[in-house]
C-alpha positions as CSV (number, residue, x, y, z in Angstrom):
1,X,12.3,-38.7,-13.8
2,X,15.7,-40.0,-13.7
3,X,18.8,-40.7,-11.3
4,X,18.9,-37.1,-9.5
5,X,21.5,-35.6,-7.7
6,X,19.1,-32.8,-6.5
7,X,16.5,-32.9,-4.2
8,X,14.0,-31.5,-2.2
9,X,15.6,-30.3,0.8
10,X,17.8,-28.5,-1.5
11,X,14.7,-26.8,-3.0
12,X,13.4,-25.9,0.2
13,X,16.6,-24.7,1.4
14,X,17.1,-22.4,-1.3
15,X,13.2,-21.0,-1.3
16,X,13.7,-20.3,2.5
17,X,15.8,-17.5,1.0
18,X,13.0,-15.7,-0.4
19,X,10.8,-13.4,2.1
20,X,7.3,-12.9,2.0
21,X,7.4,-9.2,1.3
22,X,4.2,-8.0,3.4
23,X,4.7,-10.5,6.4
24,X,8.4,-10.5,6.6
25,X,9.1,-14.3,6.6
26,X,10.5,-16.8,4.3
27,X,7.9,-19.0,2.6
28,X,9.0,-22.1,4.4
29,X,8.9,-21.1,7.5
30,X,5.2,-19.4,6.4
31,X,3.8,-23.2,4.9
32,X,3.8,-21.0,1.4
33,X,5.6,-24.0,-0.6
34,X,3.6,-27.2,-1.6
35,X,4.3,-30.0,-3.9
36,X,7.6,-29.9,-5.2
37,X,8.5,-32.0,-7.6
38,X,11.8,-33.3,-9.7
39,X,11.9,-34.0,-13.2
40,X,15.0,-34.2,-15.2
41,X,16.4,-30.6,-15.9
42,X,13.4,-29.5,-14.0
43,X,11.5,-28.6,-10.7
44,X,7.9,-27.7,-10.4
45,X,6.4,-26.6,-7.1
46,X,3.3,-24.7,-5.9
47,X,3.2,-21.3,-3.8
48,X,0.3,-20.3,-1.9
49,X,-0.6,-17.2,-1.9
50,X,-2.5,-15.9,1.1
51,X,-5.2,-14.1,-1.6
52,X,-5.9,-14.5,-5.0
53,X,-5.2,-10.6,-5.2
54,X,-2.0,-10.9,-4.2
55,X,-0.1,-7.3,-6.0
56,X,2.7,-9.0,-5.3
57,X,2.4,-12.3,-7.3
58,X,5.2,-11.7,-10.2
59,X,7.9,-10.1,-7.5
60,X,7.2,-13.6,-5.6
61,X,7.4,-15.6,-8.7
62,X,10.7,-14.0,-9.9
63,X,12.4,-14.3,-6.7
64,X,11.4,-17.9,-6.4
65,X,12.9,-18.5,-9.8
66,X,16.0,-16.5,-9.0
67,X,16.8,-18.4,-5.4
68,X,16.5,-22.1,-7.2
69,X,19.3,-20.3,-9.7
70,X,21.5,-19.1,-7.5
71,X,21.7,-21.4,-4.8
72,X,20.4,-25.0,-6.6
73,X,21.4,-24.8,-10.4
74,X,21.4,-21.9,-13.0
75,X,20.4,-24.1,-15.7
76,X,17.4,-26.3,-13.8
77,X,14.4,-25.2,-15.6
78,X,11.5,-23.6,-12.7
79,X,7.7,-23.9,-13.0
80,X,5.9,-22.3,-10.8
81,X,1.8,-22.8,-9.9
82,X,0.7,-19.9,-7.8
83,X,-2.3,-20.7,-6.1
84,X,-4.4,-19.1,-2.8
85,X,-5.5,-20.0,0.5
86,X,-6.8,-16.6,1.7
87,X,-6.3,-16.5,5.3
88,X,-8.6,-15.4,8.3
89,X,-8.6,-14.4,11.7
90,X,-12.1,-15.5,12.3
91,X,-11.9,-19.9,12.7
92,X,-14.4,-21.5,15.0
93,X,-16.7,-18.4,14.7
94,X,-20.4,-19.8,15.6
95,X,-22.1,-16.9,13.0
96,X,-20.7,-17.4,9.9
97,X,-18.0,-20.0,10.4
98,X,-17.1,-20.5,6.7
99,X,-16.5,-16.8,5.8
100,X,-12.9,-16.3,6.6
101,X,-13.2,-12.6,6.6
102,X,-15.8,-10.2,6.8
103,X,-15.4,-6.0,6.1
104,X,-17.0,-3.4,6.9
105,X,-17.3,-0.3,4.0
106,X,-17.9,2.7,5.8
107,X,-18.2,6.9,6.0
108,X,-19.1,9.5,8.0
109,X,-21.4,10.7,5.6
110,X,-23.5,10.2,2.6
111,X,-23.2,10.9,-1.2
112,X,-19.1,9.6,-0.9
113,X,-20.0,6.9,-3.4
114,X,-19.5,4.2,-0.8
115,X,-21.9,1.7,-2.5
116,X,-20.1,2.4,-5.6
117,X,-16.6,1.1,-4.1
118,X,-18.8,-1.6,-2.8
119,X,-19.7,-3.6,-5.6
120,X,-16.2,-2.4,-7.5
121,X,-14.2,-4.0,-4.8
122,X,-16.3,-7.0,-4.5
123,X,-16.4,-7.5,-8.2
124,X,-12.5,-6.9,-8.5
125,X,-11.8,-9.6,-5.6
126,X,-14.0,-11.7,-7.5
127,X,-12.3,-11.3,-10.8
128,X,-8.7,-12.2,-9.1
129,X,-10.7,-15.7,-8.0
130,X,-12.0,-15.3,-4.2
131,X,-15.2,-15.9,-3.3
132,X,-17.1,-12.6,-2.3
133,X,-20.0,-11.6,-0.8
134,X,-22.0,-8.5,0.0
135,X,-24.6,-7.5,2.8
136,X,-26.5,-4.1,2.1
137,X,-26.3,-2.8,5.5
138,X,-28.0,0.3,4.5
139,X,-31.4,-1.0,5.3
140,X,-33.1,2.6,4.3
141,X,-31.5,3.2,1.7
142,X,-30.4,0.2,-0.3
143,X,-28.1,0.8,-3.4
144,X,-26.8,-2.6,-4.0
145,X,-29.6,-4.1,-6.1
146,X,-29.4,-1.3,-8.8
147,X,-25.5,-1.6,-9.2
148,X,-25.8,-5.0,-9.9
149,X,-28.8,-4.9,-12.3
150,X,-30.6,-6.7,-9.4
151,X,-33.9,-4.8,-8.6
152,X,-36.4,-7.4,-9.9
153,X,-34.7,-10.2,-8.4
154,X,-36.5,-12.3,-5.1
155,X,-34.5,-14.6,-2.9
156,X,-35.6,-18.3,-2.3
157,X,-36.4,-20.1,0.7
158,X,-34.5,-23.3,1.6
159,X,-34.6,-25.6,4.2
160,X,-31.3,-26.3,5.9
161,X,-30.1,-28.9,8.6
162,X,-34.2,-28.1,9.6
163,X,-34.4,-24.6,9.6
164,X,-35.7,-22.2,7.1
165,X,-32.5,-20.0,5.7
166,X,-32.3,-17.0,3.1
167,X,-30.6,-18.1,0.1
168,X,-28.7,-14.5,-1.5
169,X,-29.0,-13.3,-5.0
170,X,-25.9,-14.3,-6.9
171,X,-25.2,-11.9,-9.5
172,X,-21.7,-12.1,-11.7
173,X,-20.6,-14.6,-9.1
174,X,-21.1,-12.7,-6.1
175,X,-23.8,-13.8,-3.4
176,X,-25.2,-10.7,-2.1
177,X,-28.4,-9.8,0.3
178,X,-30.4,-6.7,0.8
179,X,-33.5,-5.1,1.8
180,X,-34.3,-3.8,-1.9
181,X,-34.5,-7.3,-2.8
182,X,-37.3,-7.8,-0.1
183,X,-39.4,-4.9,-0.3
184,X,-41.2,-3.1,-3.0
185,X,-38.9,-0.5,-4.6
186,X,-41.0,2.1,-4.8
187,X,-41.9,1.5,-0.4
188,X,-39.5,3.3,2.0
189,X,-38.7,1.3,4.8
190,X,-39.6,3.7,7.5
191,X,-38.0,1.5,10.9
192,X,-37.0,2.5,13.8
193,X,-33.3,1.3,14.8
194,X,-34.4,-2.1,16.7
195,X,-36.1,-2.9,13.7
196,X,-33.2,-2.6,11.2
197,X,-30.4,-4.3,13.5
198,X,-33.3,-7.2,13.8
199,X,-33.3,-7.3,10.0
200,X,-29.3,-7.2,9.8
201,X,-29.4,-10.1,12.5
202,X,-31.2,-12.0,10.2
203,X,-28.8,-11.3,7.2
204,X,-26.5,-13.0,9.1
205,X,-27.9,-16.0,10.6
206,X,-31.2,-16.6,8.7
207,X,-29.1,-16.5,5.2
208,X,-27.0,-19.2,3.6
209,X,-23.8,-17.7,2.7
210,X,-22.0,-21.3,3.1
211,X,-18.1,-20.6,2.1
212,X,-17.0,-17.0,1.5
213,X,-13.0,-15.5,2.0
214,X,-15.1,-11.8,2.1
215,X,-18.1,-10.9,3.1
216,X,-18.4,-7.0,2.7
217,X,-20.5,-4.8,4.3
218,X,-22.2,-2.1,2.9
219,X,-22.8,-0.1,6.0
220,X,-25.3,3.3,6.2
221,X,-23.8,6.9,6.4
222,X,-23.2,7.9,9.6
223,X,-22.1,5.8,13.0
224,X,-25.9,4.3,14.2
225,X,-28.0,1.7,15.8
226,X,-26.2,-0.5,12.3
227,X,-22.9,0.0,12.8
228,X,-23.0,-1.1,16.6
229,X,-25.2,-4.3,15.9
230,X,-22.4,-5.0,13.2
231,X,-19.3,-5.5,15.5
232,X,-22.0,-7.1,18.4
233,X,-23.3,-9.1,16.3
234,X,-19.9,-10.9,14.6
235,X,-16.3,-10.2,14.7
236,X,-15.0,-8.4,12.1
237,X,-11.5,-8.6,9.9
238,X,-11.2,-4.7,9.4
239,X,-12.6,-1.1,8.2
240,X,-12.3,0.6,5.2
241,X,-12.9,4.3,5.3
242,X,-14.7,5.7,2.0
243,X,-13.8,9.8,1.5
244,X,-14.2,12.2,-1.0
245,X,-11.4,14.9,-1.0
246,X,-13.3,18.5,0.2
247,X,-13.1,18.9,3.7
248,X,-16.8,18.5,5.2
249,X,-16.3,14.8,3.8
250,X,-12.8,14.2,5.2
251,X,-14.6,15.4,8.9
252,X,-17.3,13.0,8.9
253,X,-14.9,10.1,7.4
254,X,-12.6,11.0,10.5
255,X,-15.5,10.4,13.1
256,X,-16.1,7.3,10.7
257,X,-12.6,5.9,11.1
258,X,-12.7,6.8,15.3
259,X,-15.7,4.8,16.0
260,X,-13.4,1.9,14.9
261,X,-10.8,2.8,16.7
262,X,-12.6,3.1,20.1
263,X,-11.0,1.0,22.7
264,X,-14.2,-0.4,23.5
265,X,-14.6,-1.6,19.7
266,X,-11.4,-2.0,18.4
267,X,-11.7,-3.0,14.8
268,X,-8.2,-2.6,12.8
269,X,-9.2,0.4,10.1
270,X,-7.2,-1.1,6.7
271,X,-7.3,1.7,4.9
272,X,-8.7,5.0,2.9
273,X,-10.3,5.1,-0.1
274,X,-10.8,8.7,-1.9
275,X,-13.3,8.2,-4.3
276,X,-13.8,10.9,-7.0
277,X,-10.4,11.9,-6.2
278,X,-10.2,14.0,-9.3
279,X,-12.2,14.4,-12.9
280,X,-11.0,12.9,-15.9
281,X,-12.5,12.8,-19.0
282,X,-12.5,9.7,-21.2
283,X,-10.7,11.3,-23.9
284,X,-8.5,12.6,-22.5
285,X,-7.2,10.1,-19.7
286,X,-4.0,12.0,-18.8
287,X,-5.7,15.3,-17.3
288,X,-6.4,15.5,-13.9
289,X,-9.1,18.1,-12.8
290,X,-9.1,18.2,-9.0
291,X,-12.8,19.8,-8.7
292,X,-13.0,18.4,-5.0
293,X,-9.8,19.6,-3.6
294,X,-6.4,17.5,-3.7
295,X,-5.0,14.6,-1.2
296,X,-7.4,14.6,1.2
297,X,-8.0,10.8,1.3
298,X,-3.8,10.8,1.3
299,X,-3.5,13.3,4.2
300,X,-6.1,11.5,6.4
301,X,-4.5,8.1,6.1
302,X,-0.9,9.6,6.8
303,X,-2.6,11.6,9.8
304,X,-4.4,8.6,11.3
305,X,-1.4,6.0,10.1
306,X,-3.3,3.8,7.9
307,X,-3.0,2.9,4.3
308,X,-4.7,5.2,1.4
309,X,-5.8,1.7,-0.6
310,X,-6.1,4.1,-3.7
311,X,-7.8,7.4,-5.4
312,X,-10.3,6.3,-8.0
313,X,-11.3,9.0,-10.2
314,X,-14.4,10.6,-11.3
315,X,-15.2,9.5,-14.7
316,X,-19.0,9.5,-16.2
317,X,-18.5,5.7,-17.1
318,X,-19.0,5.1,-13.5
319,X,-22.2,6.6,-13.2
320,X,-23.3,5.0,-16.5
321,X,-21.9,1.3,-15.1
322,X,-23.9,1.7,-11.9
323,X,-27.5,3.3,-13.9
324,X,-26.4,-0.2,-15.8
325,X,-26.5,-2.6,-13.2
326,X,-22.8,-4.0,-14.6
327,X,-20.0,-2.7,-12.2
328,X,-17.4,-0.5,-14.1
329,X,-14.7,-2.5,-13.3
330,X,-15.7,-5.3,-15.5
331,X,-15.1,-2.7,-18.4
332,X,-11.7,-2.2,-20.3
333,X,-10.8,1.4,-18.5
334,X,-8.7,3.7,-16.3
335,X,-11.7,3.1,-13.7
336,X,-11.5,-0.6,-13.6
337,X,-7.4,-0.6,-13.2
338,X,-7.4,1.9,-10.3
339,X,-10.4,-0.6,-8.6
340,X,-8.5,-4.1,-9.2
341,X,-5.2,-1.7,-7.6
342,X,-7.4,-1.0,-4.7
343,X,-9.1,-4.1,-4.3
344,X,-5.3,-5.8,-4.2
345,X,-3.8,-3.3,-1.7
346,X,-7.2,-4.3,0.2
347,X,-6.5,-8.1,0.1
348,X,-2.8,-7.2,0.9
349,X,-3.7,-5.8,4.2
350,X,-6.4,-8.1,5.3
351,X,-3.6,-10.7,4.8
352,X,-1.5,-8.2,7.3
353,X,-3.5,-8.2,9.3
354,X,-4.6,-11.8,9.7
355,X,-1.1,-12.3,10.7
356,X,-0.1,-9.8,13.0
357,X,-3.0,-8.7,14.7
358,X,-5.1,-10.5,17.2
359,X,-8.0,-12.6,16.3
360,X,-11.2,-10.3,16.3
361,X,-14.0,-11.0,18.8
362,X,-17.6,-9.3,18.6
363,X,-17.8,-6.4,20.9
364,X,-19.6,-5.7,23.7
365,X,-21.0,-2.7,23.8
366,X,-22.7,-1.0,27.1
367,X,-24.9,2.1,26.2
């Protein structure tokens, strides 16, 4: 270590230069700096990201590097451990109270490919190092099993602090729950609405998630008896609105994005996601074939003010991932970059929204 003439507050003074880009506030100020440390010729410290899918990692990193340059000493050598703490606007809930933040996956209508973006934005948000989890909301119609080479698979039964609780299929490191992993898959599940919101009920508080920074939810088409019990039952971080471009889907997304936005529910919508936004084929990466129509996903989230969190194409190694069970962004493809972009921007506005919004509550809802 050495006789040093520098020290720490002159490190701190010089990283409360540097602005968090997304919450517009220096990392002092924000807690984001932690264990610095001097060394001779050197300075090592940690930043704390608010989610391991921070897109804005490097730009942080660099300007870190640069402050301690200009205002400490050119020549002092900078290392820099980026770590996460992903935030959450959900502490002391009594449902859930380890999952920081839970999300609801949504459309107006079916056939959008919104358990597709599912289990590709869970898996990327795994990849980057958060701990993820999934609830197949779509107790009719439950996709999430097959995407994740799931069918055969049976939850256990534990005993927790006395009780009886669910424990979820964990598949590529992601805890997940549905109704295809409790009845026969060849059996519809013919209920009538108080039956399904009884068996989402029980996804929530009979099941152990125990620590999770996103829970997503895979909800049904539509805006039913599911969607209600979901923002009754817990409070939740945000939306995200799942369109294809051709304008019967952009209508029913629209009504899908509203029901969020009624006053009486109020759920912050983060963002669009056009999914077969255009074809490409694998060969040929660099052509575009709009077959849907153009921008619609883009025009929606500029009409409604919200984010478009990214236009994932239509590539047959999608459909071949999910007939797989293996999610497509694990692959080496154009398909898996454009869902770690989109689960990035996601993580990027959940952490916007944790910081400038109020905390969520669960609704109550008089019909």
């Amino acid at each position: 270590m050495g006789d040093l003439k520098i020290k720490k507050e002159d490190i701190i003074r010089a990283l409360s230069t540097v602005q968090e880009p997304d919450l517009k506030k220096d990392l002092v100020t924000l807690n984001m700096i932690k264990d610095i440390e001097l060394g001779v010729g050197e300075v090592r410290f940690t930043v704390v990201l608010t989610t391991p899918a921070c897109p804005l990692k490097e730009r942080i990193r660099k300007e870190c590097e640069e402050a301690i340059h200009t205002h400490v000493d050119e020549n002092l050598s900078v290392v820099i451990d980026m770590t996460a703490d992903v935030t959450s606007s959900r502490m002391g809930t009594t449902l859930l109270p380890n999952v920081k933040n839970i999300i609801a996956i949504a459309s107006g209508k079916g056939g959008v490919g919104k358990s597709t973006v599912t289990a590709n934005l869970a898996m990327a948000l795994k990849l980057s190092g958060a701990k993820v989890g999934i609830i197949d909301a779509d107790i009719s119609g439950p996709s999430i099993p097959v995407m994740f080479g799931a069918e055969d698979m049976q939850p256990l039964v534990s005993q927790i602090d006395g009780k009886n609780m669910i424990q979820p299929i964990m598949q590529y490191g992601i805890k997940m729950i549905s109704m295809g992993f409790l009845a026969p898959q060849d059996n519809p599940v013919p209920w009538r609405g108080p039956m399904a919101t009884q068996a989402l009920r029980q996804f929530f508080s009979d099941t152990h998630w125990g620590e999770l920074d996103y829970l997503l939810i895979d909800l049904p088409p539509g805006t039913s008896d599911i969607h209600l019990s979901l923002v009754q039952l817990v409070p939740v971080t945000g939306a995200v609105i799942v369109t294809t471009p051709q304008k019967v889907a952009l209508a029913d997304a629209t009504k899908g994005l509203m029901f969020f936005r009624q006053p009486q529910i109020n759920v912050p919508v983060l963002g669009v996601i056009e999914n077969m936004a255009y074809f490409t084929p694998e060969e040929l990466p660099d052509n575009k074939y709009y077959i849907f129509g153009k921008d619609g996903g883009k025009n929606l989230a500029i009409k409604y003010e919200t984010d478009l969190l990214g236009e994932i194409p239509l590539v047959q190694s999608i459909r071949e991932a999910g007939d797989e069970g293996k999610p497509a962004v694990m692959s080496d493809s154009i398909i898996a970059t454009a869902f770690k972009k989109s689960a990035e921007l996601l993580a990027q506005q959940v952490a916007i929204r944790n910081a400038t919004k109020e905390k969520t509550k669960p609704v109550q809802v008089k019909v």
